[in-house]
Backbone as JSON, one array per atom type, in Angstrom:
{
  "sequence": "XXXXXXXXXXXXXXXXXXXXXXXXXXXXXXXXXXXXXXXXXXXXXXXXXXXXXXXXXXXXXXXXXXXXXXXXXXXXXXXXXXXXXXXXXXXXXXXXXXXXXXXXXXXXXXXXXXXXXXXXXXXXXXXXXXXXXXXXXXXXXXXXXXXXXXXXXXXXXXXXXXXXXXXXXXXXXXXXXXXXXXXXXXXXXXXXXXXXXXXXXXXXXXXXXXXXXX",
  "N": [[0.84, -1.2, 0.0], [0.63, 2.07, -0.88], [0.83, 5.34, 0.38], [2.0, 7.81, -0.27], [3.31, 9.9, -1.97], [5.96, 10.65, -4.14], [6.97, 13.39, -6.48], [9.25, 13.64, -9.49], [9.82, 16.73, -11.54], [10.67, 18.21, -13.73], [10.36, 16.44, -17.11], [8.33, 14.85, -15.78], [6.17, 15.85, -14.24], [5.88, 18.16, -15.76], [6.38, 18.96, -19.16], [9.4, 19.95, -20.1], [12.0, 19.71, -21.02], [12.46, 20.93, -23.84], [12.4, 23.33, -23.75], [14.62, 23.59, -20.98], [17.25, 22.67, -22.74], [16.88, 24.77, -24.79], [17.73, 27.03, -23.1], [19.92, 25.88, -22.01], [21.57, 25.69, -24.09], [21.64, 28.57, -25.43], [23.5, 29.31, -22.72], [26.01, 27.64, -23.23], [26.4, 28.78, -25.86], [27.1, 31.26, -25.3], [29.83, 31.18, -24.0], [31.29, 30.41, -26.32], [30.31, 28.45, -27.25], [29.36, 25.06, -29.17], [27.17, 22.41, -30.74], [25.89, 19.56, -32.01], [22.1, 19.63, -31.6], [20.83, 17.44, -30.94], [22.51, 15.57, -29.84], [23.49, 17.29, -27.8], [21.08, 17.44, -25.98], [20.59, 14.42, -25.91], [22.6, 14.49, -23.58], [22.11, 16.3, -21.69], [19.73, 14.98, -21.35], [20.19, 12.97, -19.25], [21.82, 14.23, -16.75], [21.55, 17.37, -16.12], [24.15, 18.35, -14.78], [25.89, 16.53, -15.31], [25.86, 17.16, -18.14], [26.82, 19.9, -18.14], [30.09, 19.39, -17.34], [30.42, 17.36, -19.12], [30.37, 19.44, -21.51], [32.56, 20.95, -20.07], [34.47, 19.88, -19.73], [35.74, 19.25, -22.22], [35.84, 22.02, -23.13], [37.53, 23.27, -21.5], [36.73, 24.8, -19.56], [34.95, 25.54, -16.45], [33.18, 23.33, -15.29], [30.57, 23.83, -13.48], [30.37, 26.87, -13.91], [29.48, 27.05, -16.42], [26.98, 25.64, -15.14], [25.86, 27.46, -13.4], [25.67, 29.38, -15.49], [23.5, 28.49, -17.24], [21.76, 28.05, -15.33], [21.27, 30.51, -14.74], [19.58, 31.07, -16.63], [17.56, 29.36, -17.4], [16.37, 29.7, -15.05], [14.33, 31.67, -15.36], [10.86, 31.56, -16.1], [8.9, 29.95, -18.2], [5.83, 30.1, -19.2], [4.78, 29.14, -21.96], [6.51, 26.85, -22.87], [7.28, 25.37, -21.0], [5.16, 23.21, -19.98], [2.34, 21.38, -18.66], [2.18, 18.06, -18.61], [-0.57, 15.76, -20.37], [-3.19, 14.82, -17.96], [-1.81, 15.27, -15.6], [-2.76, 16.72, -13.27], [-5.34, 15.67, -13.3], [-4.28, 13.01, -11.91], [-2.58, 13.68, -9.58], [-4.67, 14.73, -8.1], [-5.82, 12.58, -7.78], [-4.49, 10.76, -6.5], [-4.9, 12.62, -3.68], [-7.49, 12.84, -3.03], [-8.02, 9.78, -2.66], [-6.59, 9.28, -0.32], [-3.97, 9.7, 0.07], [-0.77, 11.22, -0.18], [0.92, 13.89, -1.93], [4.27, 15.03, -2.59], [7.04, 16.8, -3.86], [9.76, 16.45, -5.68], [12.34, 17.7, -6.61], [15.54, 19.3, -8.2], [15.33, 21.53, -8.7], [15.26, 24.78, -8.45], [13.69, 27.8, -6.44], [12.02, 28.82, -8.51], [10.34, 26.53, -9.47], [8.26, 26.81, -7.95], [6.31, 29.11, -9.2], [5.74, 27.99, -11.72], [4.1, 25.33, -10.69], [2.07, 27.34, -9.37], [1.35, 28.32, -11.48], [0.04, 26.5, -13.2], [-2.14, 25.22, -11.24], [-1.01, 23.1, -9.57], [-0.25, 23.39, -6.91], [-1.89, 23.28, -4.45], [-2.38, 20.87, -4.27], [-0.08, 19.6, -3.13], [1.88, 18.87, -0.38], [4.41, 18.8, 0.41], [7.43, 20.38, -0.57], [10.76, 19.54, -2.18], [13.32, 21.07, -2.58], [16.0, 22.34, -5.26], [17.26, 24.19, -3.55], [17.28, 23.57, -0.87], [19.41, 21.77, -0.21], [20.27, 19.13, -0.26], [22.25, 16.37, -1.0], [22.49, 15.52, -4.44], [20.12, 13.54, -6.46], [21.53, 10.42, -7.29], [21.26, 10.06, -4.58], [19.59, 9.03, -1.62], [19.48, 11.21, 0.47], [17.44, 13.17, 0.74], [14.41, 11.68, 0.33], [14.68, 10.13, 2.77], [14.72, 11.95, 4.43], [12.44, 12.72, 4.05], [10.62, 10.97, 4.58], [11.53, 10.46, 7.38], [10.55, 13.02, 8.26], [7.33, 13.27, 7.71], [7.13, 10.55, 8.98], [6.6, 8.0, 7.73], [6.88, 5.03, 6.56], [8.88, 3.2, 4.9], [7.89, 1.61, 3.34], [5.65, 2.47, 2.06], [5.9, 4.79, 0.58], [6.17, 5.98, -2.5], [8.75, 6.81, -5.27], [8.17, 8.91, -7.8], [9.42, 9.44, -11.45], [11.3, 10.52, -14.2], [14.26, 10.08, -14.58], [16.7, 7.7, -14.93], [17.98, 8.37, -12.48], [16.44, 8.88, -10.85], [14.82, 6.84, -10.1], [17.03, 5.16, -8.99], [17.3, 6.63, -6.82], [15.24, 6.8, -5.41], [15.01, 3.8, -5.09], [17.2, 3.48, -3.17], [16.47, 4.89, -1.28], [14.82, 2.96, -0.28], [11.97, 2.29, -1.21], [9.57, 2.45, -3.26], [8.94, 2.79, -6.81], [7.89, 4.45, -9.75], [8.51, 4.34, -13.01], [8.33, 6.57, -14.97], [8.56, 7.43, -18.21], [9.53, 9.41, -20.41], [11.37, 9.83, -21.61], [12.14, 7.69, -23.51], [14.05, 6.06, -22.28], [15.72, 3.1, -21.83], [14.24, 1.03, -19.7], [14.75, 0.94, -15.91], [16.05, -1.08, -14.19], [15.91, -1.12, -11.16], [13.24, -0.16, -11.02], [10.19, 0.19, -10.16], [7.79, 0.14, -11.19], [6.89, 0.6, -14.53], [5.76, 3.82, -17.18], [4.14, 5.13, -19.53], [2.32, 7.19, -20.19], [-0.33, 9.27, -18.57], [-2.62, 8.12, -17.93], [-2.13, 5.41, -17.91], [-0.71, 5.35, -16.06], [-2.62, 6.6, -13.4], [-3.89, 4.0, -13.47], [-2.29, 2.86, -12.13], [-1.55, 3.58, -10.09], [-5.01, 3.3, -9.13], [-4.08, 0.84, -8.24], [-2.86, 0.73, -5.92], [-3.26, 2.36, -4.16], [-4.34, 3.68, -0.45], [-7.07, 3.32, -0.68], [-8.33, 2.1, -2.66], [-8.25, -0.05, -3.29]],
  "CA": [[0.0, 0.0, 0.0], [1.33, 3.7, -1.0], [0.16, 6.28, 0.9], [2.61, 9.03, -0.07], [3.95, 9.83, -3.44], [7.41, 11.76, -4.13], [7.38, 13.15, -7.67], [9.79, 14.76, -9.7], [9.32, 18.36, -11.62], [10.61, 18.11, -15.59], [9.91, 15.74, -17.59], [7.35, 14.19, -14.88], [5.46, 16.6, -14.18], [5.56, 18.82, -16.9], [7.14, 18.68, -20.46], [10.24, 21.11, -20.03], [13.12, 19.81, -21.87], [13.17, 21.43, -24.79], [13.42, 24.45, -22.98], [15.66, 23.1, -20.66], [17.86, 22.78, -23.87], [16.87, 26.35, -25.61], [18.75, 27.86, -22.05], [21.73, 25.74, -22.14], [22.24, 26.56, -26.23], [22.32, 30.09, -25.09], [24.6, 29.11, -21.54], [26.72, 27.23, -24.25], [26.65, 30.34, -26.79], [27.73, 32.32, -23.71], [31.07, 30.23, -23.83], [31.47, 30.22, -27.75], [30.23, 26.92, -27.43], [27.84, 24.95, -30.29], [26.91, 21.21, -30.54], [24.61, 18.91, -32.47], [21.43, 19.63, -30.72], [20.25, 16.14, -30.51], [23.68, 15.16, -28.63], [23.21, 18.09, -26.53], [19.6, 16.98, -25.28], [21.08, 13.08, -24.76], [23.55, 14.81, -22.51], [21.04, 17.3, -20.47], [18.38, 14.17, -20.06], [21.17, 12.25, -18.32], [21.64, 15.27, -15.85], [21.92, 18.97, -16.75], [25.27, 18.42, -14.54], [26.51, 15.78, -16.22], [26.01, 17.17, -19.51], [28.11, 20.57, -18.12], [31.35, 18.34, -17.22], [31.71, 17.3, -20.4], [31.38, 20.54, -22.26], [33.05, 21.65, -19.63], [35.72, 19.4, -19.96], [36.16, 19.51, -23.71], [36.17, 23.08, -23.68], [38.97, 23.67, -20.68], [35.87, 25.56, -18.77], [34.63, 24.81, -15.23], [31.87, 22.87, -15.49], [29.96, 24.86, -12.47], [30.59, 28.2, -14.87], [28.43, 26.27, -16.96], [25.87, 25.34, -15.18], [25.71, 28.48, -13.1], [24.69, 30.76, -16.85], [22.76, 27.86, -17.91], [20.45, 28.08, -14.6], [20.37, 31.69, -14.57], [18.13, 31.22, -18.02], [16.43, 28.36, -16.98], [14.96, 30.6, -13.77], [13.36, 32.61, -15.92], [9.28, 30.82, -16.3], [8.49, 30.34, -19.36], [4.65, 29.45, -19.75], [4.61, 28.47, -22.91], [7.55, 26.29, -23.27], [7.08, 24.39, -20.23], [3.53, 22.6, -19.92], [1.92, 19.72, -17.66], [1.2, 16.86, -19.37], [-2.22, 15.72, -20.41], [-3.56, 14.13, -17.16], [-1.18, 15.49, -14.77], [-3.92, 17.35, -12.36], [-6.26, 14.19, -12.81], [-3.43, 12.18, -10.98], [-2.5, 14.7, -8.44], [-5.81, 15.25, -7.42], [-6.69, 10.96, -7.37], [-3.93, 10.18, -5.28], [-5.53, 13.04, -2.2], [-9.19, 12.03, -3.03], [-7.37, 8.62, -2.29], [-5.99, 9.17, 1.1], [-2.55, 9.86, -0.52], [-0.29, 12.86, -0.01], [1.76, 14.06, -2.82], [5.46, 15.54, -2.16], [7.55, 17.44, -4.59], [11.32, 16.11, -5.15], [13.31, 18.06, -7.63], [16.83, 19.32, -8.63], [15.14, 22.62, -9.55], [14.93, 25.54, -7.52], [12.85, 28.16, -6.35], [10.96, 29.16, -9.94], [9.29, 25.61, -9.78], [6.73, 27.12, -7.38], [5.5, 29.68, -9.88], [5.1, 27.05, -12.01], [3.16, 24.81, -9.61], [1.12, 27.76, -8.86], [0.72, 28.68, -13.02], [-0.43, 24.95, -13.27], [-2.46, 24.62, -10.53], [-0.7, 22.04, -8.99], [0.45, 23.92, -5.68], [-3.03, 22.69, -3.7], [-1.96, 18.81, -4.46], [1.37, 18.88, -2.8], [2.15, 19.12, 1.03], [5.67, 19.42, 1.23], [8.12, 20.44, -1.41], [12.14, 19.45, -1.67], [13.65, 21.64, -4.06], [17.38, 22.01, -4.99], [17.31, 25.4, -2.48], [17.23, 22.32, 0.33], [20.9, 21.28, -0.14], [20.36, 17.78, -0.08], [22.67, 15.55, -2.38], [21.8, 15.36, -5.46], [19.51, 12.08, -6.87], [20.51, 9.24, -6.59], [21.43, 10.19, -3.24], [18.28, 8.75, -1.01], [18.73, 11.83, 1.86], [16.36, 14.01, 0.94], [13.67, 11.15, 0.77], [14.82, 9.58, 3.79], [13.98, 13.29, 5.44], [10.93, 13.13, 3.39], [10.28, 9.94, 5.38], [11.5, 10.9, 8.97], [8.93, 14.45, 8.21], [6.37, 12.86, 7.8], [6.97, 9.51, 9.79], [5.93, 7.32, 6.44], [7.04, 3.7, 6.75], [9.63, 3.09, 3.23], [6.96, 0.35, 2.22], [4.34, 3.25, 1.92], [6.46, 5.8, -0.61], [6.94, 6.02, -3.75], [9.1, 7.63, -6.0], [8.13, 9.07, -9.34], [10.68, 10.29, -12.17], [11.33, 10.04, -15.78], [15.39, 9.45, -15.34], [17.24, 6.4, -14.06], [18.56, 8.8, -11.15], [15.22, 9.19, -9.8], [14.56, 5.51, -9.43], [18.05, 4.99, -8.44], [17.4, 7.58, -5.61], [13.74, 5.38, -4.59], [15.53, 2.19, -4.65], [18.31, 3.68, -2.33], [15.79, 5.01, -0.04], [13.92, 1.73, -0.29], [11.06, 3.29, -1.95], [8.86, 2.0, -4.23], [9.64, 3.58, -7.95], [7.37, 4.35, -11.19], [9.41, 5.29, -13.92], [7.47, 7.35, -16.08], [9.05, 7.18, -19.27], [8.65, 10.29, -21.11], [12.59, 10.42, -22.44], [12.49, 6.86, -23.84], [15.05, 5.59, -21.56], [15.53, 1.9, -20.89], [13.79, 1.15, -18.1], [15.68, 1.23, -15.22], [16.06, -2.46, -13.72], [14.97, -1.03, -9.81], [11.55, 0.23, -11.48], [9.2, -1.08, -10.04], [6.46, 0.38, -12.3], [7.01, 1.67, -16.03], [4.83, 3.77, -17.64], [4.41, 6.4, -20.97], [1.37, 8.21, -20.42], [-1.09, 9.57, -17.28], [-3.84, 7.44, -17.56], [-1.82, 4.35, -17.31], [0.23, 5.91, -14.34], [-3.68, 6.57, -12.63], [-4.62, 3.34, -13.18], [-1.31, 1.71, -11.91], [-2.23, 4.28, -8.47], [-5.78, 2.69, -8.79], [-4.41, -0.61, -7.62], [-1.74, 0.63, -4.4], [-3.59, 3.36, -3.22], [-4.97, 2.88, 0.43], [-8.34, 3.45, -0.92], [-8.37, 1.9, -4.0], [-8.06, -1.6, -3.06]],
  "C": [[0.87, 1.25, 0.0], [0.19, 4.71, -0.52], [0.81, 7.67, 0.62], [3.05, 8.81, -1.47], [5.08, 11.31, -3.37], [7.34, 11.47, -6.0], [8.7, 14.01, -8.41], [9.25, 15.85, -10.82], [9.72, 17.86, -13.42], [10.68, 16.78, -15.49], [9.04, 14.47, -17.17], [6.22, 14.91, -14.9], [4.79, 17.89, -15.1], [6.61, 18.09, -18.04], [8.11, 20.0, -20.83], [11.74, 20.7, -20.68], [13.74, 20.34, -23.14], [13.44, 23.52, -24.38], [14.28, 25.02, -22.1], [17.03, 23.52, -21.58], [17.8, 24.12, -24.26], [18.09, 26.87, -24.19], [19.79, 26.88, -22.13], [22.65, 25.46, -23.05], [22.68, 27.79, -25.55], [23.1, 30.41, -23.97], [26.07, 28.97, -22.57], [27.64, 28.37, -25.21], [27.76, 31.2, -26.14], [29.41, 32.44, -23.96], [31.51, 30.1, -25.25], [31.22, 28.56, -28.2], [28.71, 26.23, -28.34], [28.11, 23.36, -30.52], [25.97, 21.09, -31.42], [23.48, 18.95, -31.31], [20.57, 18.17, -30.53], [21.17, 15.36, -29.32], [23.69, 15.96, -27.8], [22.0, 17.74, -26.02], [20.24, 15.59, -25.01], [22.02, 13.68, -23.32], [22.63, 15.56, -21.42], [20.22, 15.98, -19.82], [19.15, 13.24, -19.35], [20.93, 12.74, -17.02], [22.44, 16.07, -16.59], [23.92, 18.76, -16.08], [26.08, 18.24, -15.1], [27.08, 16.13, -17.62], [27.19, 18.94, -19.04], [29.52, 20.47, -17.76], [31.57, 18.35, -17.93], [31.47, 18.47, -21.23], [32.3, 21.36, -21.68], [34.92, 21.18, -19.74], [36.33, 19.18, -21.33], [36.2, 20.97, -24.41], [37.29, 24.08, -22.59], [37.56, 24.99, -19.85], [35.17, 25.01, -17.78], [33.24, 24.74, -15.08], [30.72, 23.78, -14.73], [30.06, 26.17, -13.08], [29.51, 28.22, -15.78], [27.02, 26.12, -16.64], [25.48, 26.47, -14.28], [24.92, 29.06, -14.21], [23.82, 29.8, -16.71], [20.98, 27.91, -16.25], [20.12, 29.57, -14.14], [19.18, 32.34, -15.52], [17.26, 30.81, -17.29], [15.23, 28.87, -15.66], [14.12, 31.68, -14.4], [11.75, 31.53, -16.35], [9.15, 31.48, -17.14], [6.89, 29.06, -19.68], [4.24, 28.53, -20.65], [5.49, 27.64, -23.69], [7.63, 24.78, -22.13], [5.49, 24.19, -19.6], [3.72, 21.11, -18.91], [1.41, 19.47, -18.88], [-0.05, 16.0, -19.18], [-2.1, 14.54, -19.09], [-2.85, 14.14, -15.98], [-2.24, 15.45, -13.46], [-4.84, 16.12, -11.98], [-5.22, 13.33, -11.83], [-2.89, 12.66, -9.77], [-3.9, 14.61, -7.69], [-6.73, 13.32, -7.17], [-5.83, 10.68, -5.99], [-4.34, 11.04, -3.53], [-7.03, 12.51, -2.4], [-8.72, 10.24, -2.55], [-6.82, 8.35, -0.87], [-5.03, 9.42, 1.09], [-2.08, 11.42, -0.26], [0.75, 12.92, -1.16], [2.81, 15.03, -2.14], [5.98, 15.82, -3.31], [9.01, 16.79, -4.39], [11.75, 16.35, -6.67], [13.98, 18.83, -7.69], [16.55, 20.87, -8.8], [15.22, 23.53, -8.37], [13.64, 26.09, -6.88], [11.69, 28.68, -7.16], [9.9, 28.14, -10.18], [7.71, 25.95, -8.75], [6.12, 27.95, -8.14], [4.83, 28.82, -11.05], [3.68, 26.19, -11.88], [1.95, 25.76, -9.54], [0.0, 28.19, -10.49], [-0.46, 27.55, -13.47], [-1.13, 24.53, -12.4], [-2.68, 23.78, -9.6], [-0.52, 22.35, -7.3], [-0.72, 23.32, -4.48], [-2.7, 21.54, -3.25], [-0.97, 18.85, -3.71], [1.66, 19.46, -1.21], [3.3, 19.29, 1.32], [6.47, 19.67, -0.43], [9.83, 20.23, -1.37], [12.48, 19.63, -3.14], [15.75, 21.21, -3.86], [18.12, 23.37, -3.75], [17.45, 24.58, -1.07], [18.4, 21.78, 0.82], [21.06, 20.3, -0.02], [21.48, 17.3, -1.18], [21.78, 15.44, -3.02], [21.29, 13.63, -5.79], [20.73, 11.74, -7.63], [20.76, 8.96, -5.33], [19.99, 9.43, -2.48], [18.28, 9.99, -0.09], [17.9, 12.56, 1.73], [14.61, 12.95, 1.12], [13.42, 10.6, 2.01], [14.59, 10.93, 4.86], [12.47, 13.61, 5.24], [10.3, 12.1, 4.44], [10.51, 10.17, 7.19], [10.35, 12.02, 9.07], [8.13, 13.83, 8.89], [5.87, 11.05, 8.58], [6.3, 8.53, 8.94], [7.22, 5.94, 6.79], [7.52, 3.75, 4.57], [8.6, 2.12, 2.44], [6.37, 1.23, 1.78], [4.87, 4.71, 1.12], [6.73, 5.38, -1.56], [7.07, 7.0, -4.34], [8.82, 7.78, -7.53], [8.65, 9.59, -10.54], [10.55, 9.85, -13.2], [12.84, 9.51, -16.06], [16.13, 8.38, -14.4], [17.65, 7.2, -12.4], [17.59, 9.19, -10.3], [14.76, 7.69, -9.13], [15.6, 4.95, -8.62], [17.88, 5.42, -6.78], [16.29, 6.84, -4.7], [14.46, 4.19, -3.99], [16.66, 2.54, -3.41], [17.71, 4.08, -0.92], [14.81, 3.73, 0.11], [12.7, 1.9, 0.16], [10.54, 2.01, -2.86], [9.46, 2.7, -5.79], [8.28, 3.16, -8.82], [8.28, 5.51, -12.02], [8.39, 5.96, -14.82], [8.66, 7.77, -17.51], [9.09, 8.0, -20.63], [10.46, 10.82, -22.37], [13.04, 8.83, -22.99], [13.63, 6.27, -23.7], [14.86, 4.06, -21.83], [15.59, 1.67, -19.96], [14.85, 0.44, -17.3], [15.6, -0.57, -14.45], [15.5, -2.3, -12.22], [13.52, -0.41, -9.88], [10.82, -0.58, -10.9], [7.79, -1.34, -10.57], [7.02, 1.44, -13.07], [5.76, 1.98, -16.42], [4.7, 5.19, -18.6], [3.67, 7.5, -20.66], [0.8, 8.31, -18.85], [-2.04, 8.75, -16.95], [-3.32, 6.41, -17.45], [-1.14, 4.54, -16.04], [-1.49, 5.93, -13.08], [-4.2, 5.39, -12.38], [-3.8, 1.99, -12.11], [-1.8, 2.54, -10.0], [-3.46, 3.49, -7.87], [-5.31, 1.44, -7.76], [-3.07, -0.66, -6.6], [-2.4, 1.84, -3.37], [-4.34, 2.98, -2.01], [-6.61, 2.72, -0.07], [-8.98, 3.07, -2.17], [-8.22, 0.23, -4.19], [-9.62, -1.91, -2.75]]
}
């Protein structure tokens, strides 16, 4: 039984990578730096970090220089570039009609609450753990494992929800439940413990763990 859900923010919750990408072309730019943009997006949906290492390291520039410009774009909210995906709100709003509490767990800062609040989502979610929190980064487990002391939630009764291996990584480490949501055609992650493409199969996979849904 899941009584608590930990999700994460792009490409979970909304559909923000390609403007993800547009800001760290123009971080990149910044730096006289230019790439195939298809190899620059494999590198970002890895982790944005990740992917400033190596241009950071193939262009003799410190990676953190990097991802510094690249997240002083990215804090700029951009409405119409980053969207929830169809059936978001319906799933937010089953799992509290459910008995369920939804939790926030992402890498992002403080801009994801205007978001949240653009989107409606801010009602649905009881606690939020941004990257303003200082936790290690996923696939660290401590910020869940604080998510879990908080709220005094038993590890059988969380799960984590993400689109990249380092989110399930981070579940399985807090010994978590995991649905990968699958929205960057990854191969699924081997500690998954539920895959899934779209919202309405993600609601119906909730249907059958939620306390109230049994």
């Amino acid at each position: 039984m899941i009584t608590d859900v930990a999700w994460d923010f792009d490409g979970t919750l909304c559909d923000s990578y390609p403007y993800i990408l547009r800001c760290f072309q123009k971080a990149l730019r910044d730096f006289g730096i230019a790439d195939d943009e298809k190899r620059m997006l494999g590198r970002i949906k890895t982790t944005v970090g990740r992917a400033a290492c190596l241009y950071g390291a193939e262009n003799d520039i410190p990676p953190e220089t990097i991802l510094s410009r690249f997240q002083s774009y990215n804090a700029i909210p951009d409405y119409r570039n980053v969207r929830p995906y169809p059936g978001v709100l319906g799933c937010l709003a089953f799992v509290t009609a459910h008995g369920g509490r939804n939790h926030l767990y992402t890498h992002r800062h403080k801009e994801v609450h205007a978001y949240l609040s653009k989107f409606g989502m801010t009602p649905y979610f009881v606690s939020f753990i941004t990257g303003d929190d200082g936790f290690p980064q996923k696939p660290a487990p401590d910020a869940l494992r604080s998510l879990l002391d908080r709220f005094a939630i038993s590890k059988d009764h969380l799960m984590m929800i993400g689109d990249r291996p380092i989110d399930i990584e981070a579940g399985w480490n807090a010994g978590c439940a995991t649905c990968f949501f699958n929205s960057n055609e990854f191969p699924i992650p081997p500690h998954a413990t539920y895959a899934t493409k779209k919202y309405d199969q993600l609601q119906k996979i909730l249907e059958g763990i939620l306390p109230s849904s049994s």
